[in-house]
N, C-alpha and C positions, 0 to 999 in steps of 0.2 A: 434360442435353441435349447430343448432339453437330451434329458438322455435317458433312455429308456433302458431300464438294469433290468427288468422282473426276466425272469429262467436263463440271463445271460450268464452260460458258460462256456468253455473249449476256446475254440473258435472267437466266441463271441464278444471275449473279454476285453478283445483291442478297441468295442464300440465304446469301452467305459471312459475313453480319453477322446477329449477332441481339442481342437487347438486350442480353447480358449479357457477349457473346462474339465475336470475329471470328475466321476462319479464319485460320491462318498464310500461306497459299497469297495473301495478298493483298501481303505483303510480298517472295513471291518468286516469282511467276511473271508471265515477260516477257510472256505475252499480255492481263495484266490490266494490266502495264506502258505497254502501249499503247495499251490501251484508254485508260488517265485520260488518257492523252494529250490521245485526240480529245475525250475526254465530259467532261473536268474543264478542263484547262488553254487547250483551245483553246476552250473555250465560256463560262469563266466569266470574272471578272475577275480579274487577276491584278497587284499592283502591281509598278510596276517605276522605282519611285526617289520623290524628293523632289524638292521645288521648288527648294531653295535647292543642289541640287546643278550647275544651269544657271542660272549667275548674270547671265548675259549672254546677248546674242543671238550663236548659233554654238556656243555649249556644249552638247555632246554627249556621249554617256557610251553604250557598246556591252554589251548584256544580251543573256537570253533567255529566251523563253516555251519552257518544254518542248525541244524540240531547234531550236527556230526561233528565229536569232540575231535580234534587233534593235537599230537605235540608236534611243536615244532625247534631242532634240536641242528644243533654244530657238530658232524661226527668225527672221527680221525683225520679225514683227506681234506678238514676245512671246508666242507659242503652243508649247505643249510639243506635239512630235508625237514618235510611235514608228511609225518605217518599218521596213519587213523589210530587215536588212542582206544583198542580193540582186542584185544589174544585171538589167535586166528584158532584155539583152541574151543574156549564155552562162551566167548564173547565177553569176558569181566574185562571193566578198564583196567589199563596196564598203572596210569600214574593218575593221583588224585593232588599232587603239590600243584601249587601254581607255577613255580620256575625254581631251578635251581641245577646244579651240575652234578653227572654221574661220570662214573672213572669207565663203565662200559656199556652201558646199556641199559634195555628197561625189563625187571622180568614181572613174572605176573603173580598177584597174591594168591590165586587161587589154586594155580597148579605147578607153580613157580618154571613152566616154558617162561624159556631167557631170551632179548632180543637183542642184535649189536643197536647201535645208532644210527644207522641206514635203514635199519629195520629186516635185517637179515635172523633168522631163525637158530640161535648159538645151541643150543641145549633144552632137552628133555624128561626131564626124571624116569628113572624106569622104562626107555623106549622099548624094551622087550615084551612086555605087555600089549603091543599093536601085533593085531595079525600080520599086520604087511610091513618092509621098511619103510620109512618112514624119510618122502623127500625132501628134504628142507629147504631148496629152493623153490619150493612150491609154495610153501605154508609161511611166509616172509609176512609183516604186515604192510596192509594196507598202506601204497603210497598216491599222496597227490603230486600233480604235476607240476614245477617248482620254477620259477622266471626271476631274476631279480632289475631292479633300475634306480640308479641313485642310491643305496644300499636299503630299497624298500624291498619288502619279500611279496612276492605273490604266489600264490594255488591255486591250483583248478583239479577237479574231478573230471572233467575232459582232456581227454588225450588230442582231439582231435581240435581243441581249442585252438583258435589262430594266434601266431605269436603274441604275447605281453607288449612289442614296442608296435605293434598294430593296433590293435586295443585300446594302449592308452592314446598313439595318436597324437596331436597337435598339445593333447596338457603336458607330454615331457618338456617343450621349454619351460612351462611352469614348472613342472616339479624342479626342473636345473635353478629355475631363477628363486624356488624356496629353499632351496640346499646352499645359496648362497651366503643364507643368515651366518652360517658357522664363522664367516669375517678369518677366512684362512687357517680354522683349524676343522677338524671334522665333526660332524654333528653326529651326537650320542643322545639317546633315551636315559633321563637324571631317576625318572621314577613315572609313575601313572597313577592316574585315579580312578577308579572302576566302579559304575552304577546301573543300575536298571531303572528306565521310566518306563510306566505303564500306558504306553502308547506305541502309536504304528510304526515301522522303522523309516516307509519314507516320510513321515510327518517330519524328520531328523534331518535326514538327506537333503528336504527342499530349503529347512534354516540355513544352510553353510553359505548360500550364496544369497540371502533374503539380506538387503541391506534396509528393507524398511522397515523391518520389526528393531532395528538394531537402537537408536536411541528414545522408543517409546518401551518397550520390554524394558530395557537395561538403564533409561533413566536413573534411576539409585547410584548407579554405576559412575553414569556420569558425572556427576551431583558430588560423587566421591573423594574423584583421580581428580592429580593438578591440573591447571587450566592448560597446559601445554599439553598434555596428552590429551586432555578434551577440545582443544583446536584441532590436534593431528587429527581427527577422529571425526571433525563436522565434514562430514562428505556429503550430506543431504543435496545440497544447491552446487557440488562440484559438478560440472560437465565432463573432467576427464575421469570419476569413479564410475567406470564402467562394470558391464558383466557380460562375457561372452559366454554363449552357447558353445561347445566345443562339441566332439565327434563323440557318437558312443556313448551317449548321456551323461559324459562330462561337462562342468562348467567353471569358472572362476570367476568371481568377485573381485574386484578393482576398490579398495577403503586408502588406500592411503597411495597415492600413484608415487608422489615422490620417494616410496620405496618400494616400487617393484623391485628395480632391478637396484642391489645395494651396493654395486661397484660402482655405481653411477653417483655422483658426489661434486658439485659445484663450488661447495664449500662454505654457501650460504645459510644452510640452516643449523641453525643454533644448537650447543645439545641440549638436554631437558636438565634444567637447574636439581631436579629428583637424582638427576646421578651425581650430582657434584662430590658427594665422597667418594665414589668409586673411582672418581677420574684423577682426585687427590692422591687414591691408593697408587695405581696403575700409572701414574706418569713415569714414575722414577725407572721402570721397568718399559717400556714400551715407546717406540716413535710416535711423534704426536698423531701422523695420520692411520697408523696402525690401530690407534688409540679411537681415534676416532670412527674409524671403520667398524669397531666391537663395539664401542656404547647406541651407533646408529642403528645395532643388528642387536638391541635389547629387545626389543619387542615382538619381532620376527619380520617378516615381509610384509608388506604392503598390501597384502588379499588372501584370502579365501580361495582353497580350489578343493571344487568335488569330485572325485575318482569314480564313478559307479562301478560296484552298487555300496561299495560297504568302507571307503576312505575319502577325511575331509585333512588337508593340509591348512589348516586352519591359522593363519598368519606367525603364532611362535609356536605352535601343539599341532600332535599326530592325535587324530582322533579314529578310532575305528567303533564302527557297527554291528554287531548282528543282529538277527530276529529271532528271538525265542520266542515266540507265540503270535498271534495275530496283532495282541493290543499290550505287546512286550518288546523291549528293544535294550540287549545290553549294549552298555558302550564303555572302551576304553579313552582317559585322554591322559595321551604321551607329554610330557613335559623335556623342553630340548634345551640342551648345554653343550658346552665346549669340550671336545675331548682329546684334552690338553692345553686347556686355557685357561684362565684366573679365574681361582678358585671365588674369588670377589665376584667377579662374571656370571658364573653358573647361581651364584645363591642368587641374587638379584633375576635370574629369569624365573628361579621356584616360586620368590615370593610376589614376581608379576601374575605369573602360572595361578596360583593361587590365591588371589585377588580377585583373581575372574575364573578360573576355572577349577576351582579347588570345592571339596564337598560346605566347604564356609564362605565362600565365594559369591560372588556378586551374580556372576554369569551361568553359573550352572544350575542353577536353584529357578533363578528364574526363566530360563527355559524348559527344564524340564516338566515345573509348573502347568505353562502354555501349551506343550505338546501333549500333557496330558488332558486338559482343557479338550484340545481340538478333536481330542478319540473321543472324548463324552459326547461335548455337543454334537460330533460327525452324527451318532448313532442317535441324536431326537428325528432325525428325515436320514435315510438311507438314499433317500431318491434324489434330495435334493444337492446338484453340484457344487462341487469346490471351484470356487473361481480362482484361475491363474494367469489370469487377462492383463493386469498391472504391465503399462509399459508397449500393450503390443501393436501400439496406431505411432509409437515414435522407432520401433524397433528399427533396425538397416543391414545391410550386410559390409562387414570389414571391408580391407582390402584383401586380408589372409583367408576370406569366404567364409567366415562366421558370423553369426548372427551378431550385434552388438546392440547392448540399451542401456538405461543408466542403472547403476546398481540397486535403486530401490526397485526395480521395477524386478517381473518375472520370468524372465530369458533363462536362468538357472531350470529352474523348474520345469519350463516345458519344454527343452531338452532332455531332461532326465525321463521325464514322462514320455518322449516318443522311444526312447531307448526302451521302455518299457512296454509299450504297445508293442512293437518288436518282437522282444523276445517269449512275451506272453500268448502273440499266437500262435495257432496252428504252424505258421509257416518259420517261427523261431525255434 
């Protein structure tokens, strides 16, 4: 089966996906670009930070949804909002810092209109100068519609969007069972690292749940870490490292089953001889099984899960997405810690974090690498498809009525891609 792209647009663009196979032309042409803009990014949810990133009332942190900057800020009443970073005035952005805390508000350089943290309209210079009074419940900025789950944030530019615990559907046990890493204290944001690859943003989206590229890419990687964590990690020939297709073009990835669920603890497996000083620290101070609970929740969970369109919970890291351009994709990766737990704890997850996901890093380099690879070679044949077939002559359905295959296979991906056929037509 081929797929015929030439004059396919509107309408037509759901033919670029078929079950086995997607067109190239979806990774490099700027009119389909645009389109996810409006039919994906500005319509769906989209998360855009953590809770424990706004610790305080004034704590503000400046994002964006698709090319639409916003901050997203902690106001007085303890309410997370995400306003368009805008002036409802000449349009200059309000904040150009990355994050950091204001005592009331945001105003603006140009004409210094003032705005609370809600984004209500505080002051005007010289209002007497307008012909007419001047409403200020009118002229508020721009707010997105605001959901939160497990202290993730999300937005939407739809009002009319169906709830957030709709949405996500069947991955809140997963997101439950990746919040569990915290081993009894709460999970906080330690810091992030922030980069742009020059490539398509779901060439991104489909690695989070790709367990086959995982030890041919990251071999080096391998090659690296102790043999204990490169056993935890041969899932290749495991039958129970699954990947379910979820709802909504969600999916998750199955790498390490015996840490899905991290309450779960037989008492069998050894800790990793790499922590032995940490555990030297921390005995004197902690029950042993408390003890063991935090060094078994060093790495994070036990899988992969992809949020569509723009969040991967990525076994110890928040990673987020967006698309600044067709063959542009920034991304954030969150690095997670204890908040209020040993200070020995949290260093040990930076310097995992960073090991693999750090700008010197094992894992980020070489991905970014490959995805930009995959934009190039995509555009030598526009015509000719992307195969996503891996896996789908063994695929079956759960008991929970999910699709299930083994994790090297492509069950993530053609999920995410009918979720996209979806909201890309006419009828989304």
């Amino acid at each position: 089966m081929s797929i015929d792209v030439a004059g396919r647009t509107g309408s037509d663009w759901g033919s670029l996906v078929a079950a086995d196979r997607v067109s190239a032309r979806v990774y490099l042409d700027p009119e389909i670009y645009e389109a996810e803009l409006e039919r994906i990014f500005y319509k769906t949810w989209n998360c855009v930070g953590h809770e424990s990133e706004f610790p305080e009332r004034g704590s503000f942190k400046t994002r964006a949804v698709g090319r639409r900057p916003v901050i997203v800020c902690r106001d007085r009443n303890d309410q997370i909002n995400v306003l368009l970073n805008r002036c409802r005035h000449r349009g200059a952005l309000l904040c150009e810092k990355p994050d950091g805390a204001v005592a009331g508000g945001f105003t603006c350089p140009y004409h210094s209109w003032s705005y609370a943290l809600d984004g209500r309209l505080r002051g005007i210079p010289y209002p007497d100068g307008y012909p007419r009074d001047i409403d200020k419940a009118r002229l508020g900025l721009g707010r997105l519609r605001v959901e939160t789950y497990a202290g993730l944030i999300f937005a939407t530019f739809d009002e009319d969007a169906e709830p957030l615990a709709g949405f996500l559907g069947a991955a809140r046990r997963w997101i439950d069972l990746f919040m569990k890493q915290g081993a009894g204290y709460p999970i906080k944001v330690q810091g992030a690292f922030k980069f742009r690859y020059q490539a398509n943003w779901k060439i991104q989206l489909e690695n989070v749940t790709d367990g086959y590229h995982f030890p041919l890419v990251h071999r080096s990687w391998m090659a690296n870490v102790d043999a204990q964590t490169a056993e935890m990690l041969s899932f290749m020939k495991d039958p129970e490292a699954v990947t379910y297709g979820l709802e909504n073009g969600h999916s998750v990835g199955i790498f390490v089953p015996e840490h899905v669920d991290l309450d779960e603890d037989d008492g069998t497996e050894a800790l990793q001889d790499r922590f032995g000083d940490l555990v030297a620290d921390l005995q004197p101070g902690l029950p042993p099984e408390r003890l063991r609970r935090l060094v078994r929740s060093l790495h994070g969970a036990g899988f992969n899960l992809n949020i569509f369109p723009n969040l991967a919970l990525s076994m110890g890291f928040i990673r987020l997405l967006n698309p600044v351009a067709v063959d542009a994709t920034d991304n954030e990766h969150m690095v997670l810690g204890y908040e209020g737990g040993p200070e020995g704890a949290n260093r040990e997850r930076l310097r995992i974090h960073e090991h693999f996901q750090g700008p010197f890093g094992f894992g980020t380099p070489d991905d970014s690498e490959v995805w930009a690879r995959v934009q190039r070679g995509a555009a030598a044949d526009p015509n000719m498809p992307i195969l996503i077939d891996r896996g789908l002559n063994r695929e079956e359905m759960s008991d929970e009525g999910h699709l299930r295959s083994h994790v090297t296979d492509e069950t993530g991906m053609r999920e995410a891609y009918q979720m996209w056929k979806r909201l890309m037509t006419d009828a989304g």
